[in-house]
C-alpha positions in Angstrom: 81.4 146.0 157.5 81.2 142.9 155.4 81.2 139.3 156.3 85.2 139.2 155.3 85.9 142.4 157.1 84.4 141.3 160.7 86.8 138.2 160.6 90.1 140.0 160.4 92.2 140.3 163.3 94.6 142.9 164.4 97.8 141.8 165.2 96.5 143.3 168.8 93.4 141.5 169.1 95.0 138.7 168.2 97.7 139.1 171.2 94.4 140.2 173.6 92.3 137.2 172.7 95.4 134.8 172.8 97.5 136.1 176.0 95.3 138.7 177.7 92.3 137.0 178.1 93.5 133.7 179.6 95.0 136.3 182.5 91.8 137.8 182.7 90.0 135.0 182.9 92.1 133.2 185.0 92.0 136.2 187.7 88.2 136.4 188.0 88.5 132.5 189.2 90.8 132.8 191.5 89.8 136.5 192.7 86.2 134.9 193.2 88.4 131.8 195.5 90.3 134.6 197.5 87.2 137.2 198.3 88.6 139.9 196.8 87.1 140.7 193.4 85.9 143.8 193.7 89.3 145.5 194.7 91.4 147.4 192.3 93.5 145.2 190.1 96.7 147.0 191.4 95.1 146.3 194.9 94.6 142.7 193.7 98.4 142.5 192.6 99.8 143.9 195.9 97.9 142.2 198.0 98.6 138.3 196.2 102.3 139.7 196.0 102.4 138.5 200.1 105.5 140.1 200.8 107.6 138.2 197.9 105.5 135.1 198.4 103.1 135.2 195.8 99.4 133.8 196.0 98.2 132.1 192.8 96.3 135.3 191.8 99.6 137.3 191.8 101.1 136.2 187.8 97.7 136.4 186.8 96.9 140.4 188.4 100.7 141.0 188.2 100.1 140.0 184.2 96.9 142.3 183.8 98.3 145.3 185.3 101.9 144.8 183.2 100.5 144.5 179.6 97.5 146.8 180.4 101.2 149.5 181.5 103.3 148.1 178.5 100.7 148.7 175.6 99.9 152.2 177.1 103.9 153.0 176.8 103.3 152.7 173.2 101.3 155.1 170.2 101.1 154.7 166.3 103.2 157.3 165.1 105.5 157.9 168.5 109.1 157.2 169.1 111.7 159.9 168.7 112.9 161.6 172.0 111.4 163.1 175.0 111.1 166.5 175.8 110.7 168.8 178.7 111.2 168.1 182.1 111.4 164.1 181.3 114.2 164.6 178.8 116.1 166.9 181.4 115.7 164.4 184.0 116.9 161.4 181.4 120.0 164.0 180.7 120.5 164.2 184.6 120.5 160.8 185.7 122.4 159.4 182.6 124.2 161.5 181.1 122.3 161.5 177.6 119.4 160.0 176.0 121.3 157.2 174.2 122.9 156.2 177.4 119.2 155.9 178.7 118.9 153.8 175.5 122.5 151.6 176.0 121.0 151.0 179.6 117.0 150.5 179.1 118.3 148.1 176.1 121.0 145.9 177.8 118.1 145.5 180.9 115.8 144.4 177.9 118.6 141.7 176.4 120.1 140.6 179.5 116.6 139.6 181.2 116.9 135.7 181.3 113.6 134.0 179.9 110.8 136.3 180.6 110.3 139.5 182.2 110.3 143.2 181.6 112.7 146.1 181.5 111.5 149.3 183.4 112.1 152.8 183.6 111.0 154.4 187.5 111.4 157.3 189.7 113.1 155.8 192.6 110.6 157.5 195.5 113.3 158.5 197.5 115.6 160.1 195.3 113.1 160.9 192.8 115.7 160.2 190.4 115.2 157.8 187.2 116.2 153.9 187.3 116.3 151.3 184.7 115.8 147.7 186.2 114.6 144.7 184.9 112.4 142.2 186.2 111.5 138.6 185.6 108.4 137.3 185.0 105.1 139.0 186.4 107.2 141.0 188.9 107.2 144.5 188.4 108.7 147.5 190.6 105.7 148.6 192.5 105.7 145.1 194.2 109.3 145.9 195.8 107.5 149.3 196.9 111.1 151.4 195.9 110.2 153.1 192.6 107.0 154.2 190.6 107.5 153.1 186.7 106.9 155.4 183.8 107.8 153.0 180.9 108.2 149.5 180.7 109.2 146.9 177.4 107.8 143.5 177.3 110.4 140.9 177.0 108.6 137.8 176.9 109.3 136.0 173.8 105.3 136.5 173.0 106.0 140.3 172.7 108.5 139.9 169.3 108.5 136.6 167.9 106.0 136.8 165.3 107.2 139.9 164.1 111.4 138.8 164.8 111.4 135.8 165.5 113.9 135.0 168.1 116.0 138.3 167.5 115.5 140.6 170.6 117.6 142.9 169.9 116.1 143.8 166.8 112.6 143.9 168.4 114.2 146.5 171.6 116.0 148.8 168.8 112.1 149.0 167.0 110.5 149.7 170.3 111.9 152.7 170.3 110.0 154.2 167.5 107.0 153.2 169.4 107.3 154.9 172.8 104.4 157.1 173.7 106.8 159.8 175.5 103.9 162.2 176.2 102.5 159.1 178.5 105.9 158.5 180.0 105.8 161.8 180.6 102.6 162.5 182.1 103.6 159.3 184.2 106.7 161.2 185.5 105.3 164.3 186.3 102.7 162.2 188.7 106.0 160.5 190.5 107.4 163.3 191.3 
């Protein structure tokens, strides 16, 4: 690698060393403050949740935990439709893949400010859900359904690439789903 080559930045790093890291490195403060850094970082998360009052390590474990989910929802090359049991379970519970779409992508637009739009197995039902959160929350805090996919909707997630158009940046993430995740995500719900 030459000295030209070791200075370029992915658009990924870029996000890591920008966003990422400031959670990161904001968590092992406050983790160290708390007495709890060498729990899982779900643990971390569920325990600063405090019952819907969250402690000041919360956004920062909540933060981790929902990029570190988002970014493994996604693969070069992906997209397209499920298959298998996780497309017949789509067809079941909505009707049809593109009114999984219509619903994961009005959850996505309609999410005031920042937050996240999510696809779970609600663990009683075991039936799929789309929700939306806002800002670090996530479903596992509410304790009522396991995700399998999730879409960033913090304005950090699209604007470089479209600017302040959202709905252009939901219709792309669709070409950038990694549904053999989602599904191996599902199948451990169930």
């Amino acid at each position: 690698m030459n000295d030209d080559e070791s200075r370029t930045f992915s658009p990924f790093s870029l996000l890591f060393l920008s966003f990422f890291s400031p959670f990161s490195l904001r968590l092992l403060y406050l983790t160290r403050i708390v007495d709890c850094c060498w729990q899982d970082i779900v643990e971390i998360m569920m325990k600063s949740w405090n019952n819907g009052s969250p402690a000041a390590t919360f956004n920062n474990a909540a933060q981790v935990v929902n990029h570190t989910f988002f970014w493994e929802s996604m693969a070069p090359n992906a997209g397209g439709k499920p298959s298998g049991d996780l497309a017949a379970a789509i067809d079941r519970d909505f009707g049809s893949f593109d009114e999984f779409k219509a619903q994961f992508s009005a959850a996505g637009a309609t999410q005031f400010g920042s937050g996240w739009a999510w696809l779970s197995v609600n663990n009683s039902t075991k039936k799929l859900e789309v929700s939306k959160t806002p800002n670090a929350e996530n479903p596992w805090v509410y304790g009522s359904a396991t995700p399998i996919l999730t879409m960033d909707v913090w304005e950090h997630a699209y604007y470089v690439d479209q600017r302040n158009k959202r709905p252009d940046y939901i219709a792309n993430f669709y070409n950038l789903i990694n549904w053999d995740a989602v599904a191996a995500r599902y199948a451990a719900a169930l």
